[in-house]
C-alpha positions as CSV (number, residue, x, y, z in Angstrom):
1,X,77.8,18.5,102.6
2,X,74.7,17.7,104.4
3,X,72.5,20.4,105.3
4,X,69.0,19.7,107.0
5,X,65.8,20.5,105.5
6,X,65.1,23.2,108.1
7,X,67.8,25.6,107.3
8,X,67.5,24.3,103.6
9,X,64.0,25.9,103.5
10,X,65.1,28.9,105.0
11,X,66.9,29.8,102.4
12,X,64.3,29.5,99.9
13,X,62.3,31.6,102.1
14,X,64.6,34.6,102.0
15,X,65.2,34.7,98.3
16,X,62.0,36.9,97.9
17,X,62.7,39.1,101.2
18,X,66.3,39.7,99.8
19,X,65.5,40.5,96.3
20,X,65.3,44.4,96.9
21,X,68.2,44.3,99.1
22,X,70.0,42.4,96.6
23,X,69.0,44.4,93.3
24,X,70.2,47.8,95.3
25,X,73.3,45.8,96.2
26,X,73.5,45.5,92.4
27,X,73.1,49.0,91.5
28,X,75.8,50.0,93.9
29,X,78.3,47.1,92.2
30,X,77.8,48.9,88.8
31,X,78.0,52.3,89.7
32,X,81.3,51.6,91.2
33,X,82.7,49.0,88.3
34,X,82.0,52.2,86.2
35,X,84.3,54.2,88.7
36,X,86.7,51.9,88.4
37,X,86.6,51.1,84.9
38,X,86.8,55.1,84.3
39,X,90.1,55.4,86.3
40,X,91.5,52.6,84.6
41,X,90.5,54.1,80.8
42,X,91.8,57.8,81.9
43,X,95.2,56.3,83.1
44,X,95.5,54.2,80.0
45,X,96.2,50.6,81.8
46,X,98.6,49.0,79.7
47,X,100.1,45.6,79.9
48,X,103.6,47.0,80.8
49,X,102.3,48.4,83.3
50,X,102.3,44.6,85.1
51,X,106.1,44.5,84.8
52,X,108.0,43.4,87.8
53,X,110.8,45.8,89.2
54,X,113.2,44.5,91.7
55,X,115.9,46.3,94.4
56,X,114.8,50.1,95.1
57,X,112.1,50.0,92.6
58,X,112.8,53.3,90.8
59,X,110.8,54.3,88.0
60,X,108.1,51.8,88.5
61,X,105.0,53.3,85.9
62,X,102.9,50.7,86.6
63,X,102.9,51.7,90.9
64,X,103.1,55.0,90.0
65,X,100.2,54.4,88.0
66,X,98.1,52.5,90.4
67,X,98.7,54.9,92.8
68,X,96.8,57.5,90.8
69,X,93.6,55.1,89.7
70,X,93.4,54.5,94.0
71,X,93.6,58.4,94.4
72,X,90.6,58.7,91.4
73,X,88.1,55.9,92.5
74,X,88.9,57.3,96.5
75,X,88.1,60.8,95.4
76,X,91.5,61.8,97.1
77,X,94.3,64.1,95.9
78,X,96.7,61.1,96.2
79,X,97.1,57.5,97.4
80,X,100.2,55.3,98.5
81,X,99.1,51.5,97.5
82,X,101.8,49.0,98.2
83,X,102.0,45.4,99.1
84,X,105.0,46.0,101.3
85,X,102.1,46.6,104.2
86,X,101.6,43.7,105.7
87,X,97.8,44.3,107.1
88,X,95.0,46.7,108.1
89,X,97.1,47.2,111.4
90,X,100.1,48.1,109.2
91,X,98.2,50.5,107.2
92,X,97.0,52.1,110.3
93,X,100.4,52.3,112.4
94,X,102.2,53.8,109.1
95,X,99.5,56.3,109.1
96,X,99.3,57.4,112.2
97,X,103.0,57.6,113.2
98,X,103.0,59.5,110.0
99,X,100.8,62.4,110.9
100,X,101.4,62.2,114.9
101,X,104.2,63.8,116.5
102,X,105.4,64.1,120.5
103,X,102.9,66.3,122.4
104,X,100.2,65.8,119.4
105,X,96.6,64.3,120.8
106,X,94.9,61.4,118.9
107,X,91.1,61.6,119.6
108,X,89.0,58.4,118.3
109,X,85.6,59.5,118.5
110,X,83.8,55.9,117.5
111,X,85.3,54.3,120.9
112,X,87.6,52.0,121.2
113,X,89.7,51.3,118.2
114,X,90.1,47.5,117.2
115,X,91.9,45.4,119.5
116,X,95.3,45.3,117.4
117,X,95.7,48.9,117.8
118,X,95.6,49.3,121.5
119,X,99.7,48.2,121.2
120,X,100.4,50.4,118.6
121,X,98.5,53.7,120.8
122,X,100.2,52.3,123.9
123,X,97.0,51.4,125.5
124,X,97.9,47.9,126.5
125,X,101.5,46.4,125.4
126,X,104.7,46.7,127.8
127,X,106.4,50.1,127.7
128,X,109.4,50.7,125.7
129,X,107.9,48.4,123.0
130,X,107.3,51.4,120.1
131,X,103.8,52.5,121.3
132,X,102.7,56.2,120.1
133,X,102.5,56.6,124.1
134,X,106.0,56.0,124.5
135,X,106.8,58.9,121.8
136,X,104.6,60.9,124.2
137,X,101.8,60.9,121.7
138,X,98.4,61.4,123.8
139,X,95.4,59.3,123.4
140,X,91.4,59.8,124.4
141,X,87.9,58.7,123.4
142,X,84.5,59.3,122.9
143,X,82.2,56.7,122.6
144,X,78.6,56.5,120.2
145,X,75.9,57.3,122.1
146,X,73.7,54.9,122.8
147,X,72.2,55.2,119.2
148,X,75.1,54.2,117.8
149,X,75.7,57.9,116.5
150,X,78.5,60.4,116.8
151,X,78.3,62.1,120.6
152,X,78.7,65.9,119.2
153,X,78.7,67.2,122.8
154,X,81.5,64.8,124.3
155,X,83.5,65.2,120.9
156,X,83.4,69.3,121.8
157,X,84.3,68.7,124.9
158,X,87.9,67.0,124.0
159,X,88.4,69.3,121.4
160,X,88.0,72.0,123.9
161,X,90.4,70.3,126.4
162,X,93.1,69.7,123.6
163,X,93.0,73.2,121.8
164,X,96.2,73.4,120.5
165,X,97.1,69.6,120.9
166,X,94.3,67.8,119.0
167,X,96.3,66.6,115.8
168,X,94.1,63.6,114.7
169,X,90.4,62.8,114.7
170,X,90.3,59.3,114.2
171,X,87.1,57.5,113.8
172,X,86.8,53.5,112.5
173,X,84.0,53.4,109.9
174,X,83.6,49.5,110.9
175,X,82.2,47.9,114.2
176,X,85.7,45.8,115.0
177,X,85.2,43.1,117.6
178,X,82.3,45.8,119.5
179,X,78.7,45.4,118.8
180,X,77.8,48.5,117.6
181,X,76.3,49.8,114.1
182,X,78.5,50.4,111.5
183,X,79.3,54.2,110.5
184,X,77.8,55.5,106.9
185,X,80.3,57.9,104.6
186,X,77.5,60.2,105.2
187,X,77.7,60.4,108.8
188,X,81.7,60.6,108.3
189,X,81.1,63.8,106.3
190,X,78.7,65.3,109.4
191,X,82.4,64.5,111.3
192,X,84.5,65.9,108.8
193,X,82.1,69.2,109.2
194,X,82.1,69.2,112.6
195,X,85.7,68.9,112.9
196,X,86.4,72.0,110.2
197,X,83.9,74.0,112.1
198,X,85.7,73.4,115.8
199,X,89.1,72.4,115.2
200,X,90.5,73.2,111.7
201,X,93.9,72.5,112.2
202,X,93.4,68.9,113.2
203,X,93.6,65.7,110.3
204,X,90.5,63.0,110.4
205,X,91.9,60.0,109.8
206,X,89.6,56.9,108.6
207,X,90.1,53.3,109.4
208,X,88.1,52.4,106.3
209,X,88.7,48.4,106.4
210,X,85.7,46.1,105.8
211,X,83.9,49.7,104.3
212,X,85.2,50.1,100.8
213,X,82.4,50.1,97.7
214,X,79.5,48.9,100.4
215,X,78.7,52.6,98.9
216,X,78.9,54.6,95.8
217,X,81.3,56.9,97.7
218,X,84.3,56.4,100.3
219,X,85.4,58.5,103.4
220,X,87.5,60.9,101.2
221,X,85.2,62.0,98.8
222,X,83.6,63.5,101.9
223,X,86.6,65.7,103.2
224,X,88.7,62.6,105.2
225,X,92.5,63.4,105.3
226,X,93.8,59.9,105.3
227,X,91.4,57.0,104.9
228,X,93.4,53.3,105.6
229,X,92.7,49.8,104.4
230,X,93.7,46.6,103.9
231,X,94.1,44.7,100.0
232,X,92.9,41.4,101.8
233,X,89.9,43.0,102.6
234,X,87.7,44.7,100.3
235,X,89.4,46.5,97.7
236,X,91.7,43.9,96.8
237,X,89.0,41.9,95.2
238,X,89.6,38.4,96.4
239,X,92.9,38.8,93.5
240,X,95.5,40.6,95.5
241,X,97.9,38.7,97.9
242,X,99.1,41.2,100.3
243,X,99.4,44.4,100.7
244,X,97.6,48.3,101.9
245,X,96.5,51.6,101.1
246,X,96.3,55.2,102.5
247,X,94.6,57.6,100.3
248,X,93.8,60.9,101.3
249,X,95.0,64.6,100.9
250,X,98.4,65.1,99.2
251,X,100.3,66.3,102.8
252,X,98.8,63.2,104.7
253,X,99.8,60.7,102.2
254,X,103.1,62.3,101.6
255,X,104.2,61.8,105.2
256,X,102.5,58.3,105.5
257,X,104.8,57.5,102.5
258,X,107.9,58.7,105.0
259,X,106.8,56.9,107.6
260,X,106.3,54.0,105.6
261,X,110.6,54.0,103.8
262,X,112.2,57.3,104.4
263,X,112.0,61.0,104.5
264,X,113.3,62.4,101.2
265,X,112.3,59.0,99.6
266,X,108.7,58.5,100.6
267,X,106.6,57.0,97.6
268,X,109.6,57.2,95.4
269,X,110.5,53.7,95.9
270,X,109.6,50.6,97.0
271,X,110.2,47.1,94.3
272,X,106.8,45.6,93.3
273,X,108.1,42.6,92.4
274,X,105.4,40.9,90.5
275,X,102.8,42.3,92.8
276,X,101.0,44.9,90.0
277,X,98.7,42.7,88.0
278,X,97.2,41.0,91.2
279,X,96.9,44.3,92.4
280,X,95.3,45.9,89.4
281,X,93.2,43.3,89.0
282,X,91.9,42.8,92.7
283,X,90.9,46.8,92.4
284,X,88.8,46.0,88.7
285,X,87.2,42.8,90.7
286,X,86.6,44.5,93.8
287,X,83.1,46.2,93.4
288,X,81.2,42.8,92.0
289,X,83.2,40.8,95.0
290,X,82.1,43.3,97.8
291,X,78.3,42.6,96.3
292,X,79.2,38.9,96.8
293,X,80.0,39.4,100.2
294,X,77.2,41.5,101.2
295,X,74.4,39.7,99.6
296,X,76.0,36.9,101.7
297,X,75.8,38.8,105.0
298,X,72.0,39.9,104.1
299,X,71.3,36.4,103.7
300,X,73.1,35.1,107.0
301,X,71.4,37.6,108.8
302,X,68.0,36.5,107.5
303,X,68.7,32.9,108.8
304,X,70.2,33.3,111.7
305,X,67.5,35.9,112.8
306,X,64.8,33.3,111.6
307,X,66.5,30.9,114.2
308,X,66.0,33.3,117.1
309,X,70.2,35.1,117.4
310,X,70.4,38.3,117.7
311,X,72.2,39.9,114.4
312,X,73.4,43.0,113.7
313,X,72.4,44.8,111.0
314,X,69.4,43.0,110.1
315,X,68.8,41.4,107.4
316,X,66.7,44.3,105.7
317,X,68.6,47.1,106.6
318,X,71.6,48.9,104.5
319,X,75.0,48.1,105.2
320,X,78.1,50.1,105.1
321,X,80.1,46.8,105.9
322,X,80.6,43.5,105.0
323,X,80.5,42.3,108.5
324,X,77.5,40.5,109.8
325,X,77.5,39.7,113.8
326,X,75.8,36.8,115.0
327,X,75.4,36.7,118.6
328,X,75.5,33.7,119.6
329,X,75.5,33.3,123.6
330,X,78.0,30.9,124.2
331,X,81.4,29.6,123.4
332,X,80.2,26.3,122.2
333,X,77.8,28.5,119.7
334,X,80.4,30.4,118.8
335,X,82.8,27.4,117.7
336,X,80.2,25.6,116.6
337,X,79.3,28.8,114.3
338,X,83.0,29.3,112.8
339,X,83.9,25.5,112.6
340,X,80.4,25.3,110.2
341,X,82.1,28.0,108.5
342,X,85.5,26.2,108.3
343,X,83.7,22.7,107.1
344,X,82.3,24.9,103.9
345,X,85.4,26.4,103.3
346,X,87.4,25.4,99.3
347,X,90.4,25.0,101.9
348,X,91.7,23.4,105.0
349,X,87.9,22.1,105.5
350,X,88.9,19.1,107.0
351,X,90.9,21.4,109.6
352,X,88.7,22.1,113.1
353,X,89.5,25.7,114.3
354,X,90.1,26.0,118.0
355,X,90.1,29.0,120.3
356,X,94.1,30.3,121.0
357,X,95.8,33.0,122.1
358,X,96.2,35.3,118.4
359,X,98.8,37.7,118.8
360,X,97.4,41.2,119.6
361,X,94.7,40.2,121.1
362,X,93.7,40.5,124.7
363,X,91.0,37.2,125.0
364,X,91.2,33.8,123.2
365,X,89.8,34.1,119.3
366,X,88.6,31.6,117.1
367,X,88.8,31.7,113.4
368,X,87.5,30.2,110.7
369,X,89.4,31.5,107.3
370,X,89.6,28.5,104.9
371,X,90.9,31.2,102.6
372,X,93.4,31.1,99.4
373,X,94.9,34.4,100.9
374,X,96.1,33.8,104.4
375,X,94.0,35.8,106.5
376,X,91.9,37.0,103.7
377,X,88.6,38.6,105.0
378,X,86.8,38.9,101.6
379,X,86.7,35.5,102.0
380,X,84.3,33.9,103.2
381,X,85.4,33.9,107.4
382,X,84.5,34.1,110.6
383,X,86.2,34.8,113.9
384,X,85.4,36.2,117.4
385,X,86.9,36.7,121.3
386,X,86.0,34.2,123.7
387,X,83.9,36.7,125.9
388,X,80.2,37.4,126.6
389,X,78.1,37.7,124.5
390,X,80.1,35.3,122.0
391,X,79.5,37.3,119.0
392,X,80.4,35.5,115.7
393,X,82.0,37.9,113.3
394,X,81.4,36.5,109.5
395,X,82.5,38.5,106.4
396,X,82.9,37.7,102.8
397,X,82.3,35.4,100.2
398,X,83.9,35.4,97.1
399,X,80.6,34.2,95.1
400,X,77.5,34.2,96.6
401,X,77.2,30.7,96.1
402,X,79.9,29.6,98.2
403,X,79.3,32.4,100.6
404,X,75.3,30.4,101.1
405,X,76.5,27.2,101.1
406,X,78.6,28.5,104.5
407,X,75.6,30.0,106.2
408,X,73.8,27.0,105.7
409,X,76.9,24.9,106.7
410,X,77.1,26.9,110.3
411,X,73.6,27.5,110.8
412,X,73.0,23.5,110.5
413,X,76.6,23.4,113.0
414,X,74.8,25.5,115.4
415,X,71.6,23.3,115.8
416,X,73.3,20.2,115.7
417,X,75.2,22.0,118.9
418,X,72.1,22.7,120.2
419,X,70.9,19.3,120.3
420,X,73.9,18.0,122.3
């Protein structure tokens, strides 16, 4: 891999601007490995509970069991972990067709959700299809101000306009495919308040992908009823192979579980299959491979804003995501940004990625996701819509190492593209 001298000295440059990001990065890491370590001691972890179980999957201790350790290190009542969710979309759809019902109102009060739920809410999509519109499910929003911070006026407003109606609050802790700042688990608690204080009877329901152990504490240790995620994403460590989690009170998760098989059956089954260690041991991994990723992102932003992009965060501010944007002004930046990614990539980096029409999505994307884990966004990836202002979205990084070595592959990518 060939990497000129420019970028090269770059990133000896940011190793003593980083440092303090990195050693808080650190203490965050440990904190939460001690979590994790704790719920694994207090359940007692024991091999059998990796035994594979096949057909309904009745008594299966070691699910049952990892279904408690999630609730502990979420700080929720209860948790429903299984890899029979497919993705963070999954997650999301079993949850909210679990809580919402005809004539309910769904109010997401961070704007737009990401662009694979606007089929699920019925926002886009052809009628008939399954939407929670065509159940009669109502939908609003309320964008961030202009800050980036909750808009407590506009939020009262809805609520005032669907007294009665306004089942869910739903608020997605990470910026998506918008470029906007990433929500903190203490700002989520001001929304949790503010909710209680106004509208009671109504669940707030996290979309807590790309989010989990950035902090010492998640969504639900803050009052959230049903915080969602993805186990290619953060909290499956790099280790797990599919699957999803809702976590949350006991009610919420108990009719996500419905939603998810059967009423009457709910968390009771479902075959694992050979699916428990990875799992158990994605969760153990997960706090030290989150630092990974996000002493990766400090260090792309560094770079890149060096080179004169516009990134978001920067490079010496906290995050509360793994995601780093990279805005980079065209579509041949932005190519040129994820196929530097895809050349430093353990697989497929012979592969070129080129924009196409993903499923779910309303404008062209290109990927980069040289990933063991198909579609694995703790790997190191990067992906973005072919629309102004070409923002590159890059996540993850299993080792830090091979999370650089990526930065410096696109960075080098971009200013070859430059050149041309």
């Amino acid at each position: 891999m060939q990497i000129s001298d420019s970028i090269i000295r770059l990133a000896e440059q940011a190793k003593t601007a980083l440092a303090p990001h990195f050693a808080r990065i650190d203490r965050i890491a440990f904190a939460n490995t001690a979590k994790v370590l704790d719920a694994f001691r207090e359940h007692r972890v024991a091999a059998n509970n990796f035994d594979s179980t096949s057909g309904y999957g009745y008594d299966d201790k070691g699910r049952e069991v990892l279904d408690r350790i999630w609730a502990d290190v979420m700080g929720a009542e209860a948790a429903l972990v299984r890899q029979q969710i497919v993705s963070g979309t999954h997650a999301l759809t079993v949850g909210l067709f679990g809580l919402l019902r005809p004539g309910d109102v769904m109010l997401s009060v961070a704007g737009k959700p990401y662009d694979t739920l606007e089929e699920v809410i019925g926002i886009t999509g052809t009628p008939g299809d399954g939407s929670l519109r065509d159940f009669g499910v109502g939908y609003d929003t309320v964008e961030l101000t202009p800050e980036g911070s909750f808009d407590w006026a506009g939020i009262e407003a809805k609520m005032r306009q669907y007294a009665g109606h306004l089942k869910m609050v739903f608020v997605q802790r990470s910026k998506g495919y918008l470029n906007r700042r990433t929500l903190s688990v203490e700002e989520i608690g001001g929304l949790v308040a503010f909710v209680r204080a106004h509208s009671p009877d109504s669940f707030v329901v996290v979309d807590n992908c790309y989010g989990e152990f950035t902090e010492e504490r998640e969504p639900c240790a803050v009052g959230a009823d049903l915080v969602i995620g993805s186990l290619i994403k953060n909290p499956g460590g790099g280790m797990a192979e599919t699957g999803g989690y809702l976590a949350g009170s006991r009610r919420a998760v108990e009719l996500a579980s419905y939603r998810l098989t059967s009423p009457g059956t709910g968390a009771e089954v479902g075959a694992t299959m050979g699916q428990n260690k990875p799992m158990y041991k994605g969760l153990f991994y997960a706090p030290h491979t989150v630092a990974q990723a996000l002493k990766t992102a400090h260090l792309a932003a560094y770079i890149f804003d060096a080179l004169g992009f516009r990134v978001e965060p920067a490079w010496n501010e906290p995050r509360y995501d793994i995601i780093q944007t990279v805005i980079t002004g065209s579509a041949e930046g932005l190519c040129a940004f994820c196929r530097g990614i895809q050349s430093a990539s353990p697989v497929d980096s012979h592969v070129t990625p080129e924009p196409w029409a993903m499923p779910g999505y309303a404008d062209q994307v290109i990927m980069a996701a040289g990933a063991f884990v198909q579609g694995s966004s703790i790997e190191m990836s990067a992906d973005g819509p072919l629309r102004p202002p070409y923002t590159a979205f890059f996540q993850g990084g299993l080792t830090y190492e091979s999370g650089k070595l990526g930065i410096l592959a696109a960075a080098d990518a971009m200013l070859r593209a430059q050149k041309k």
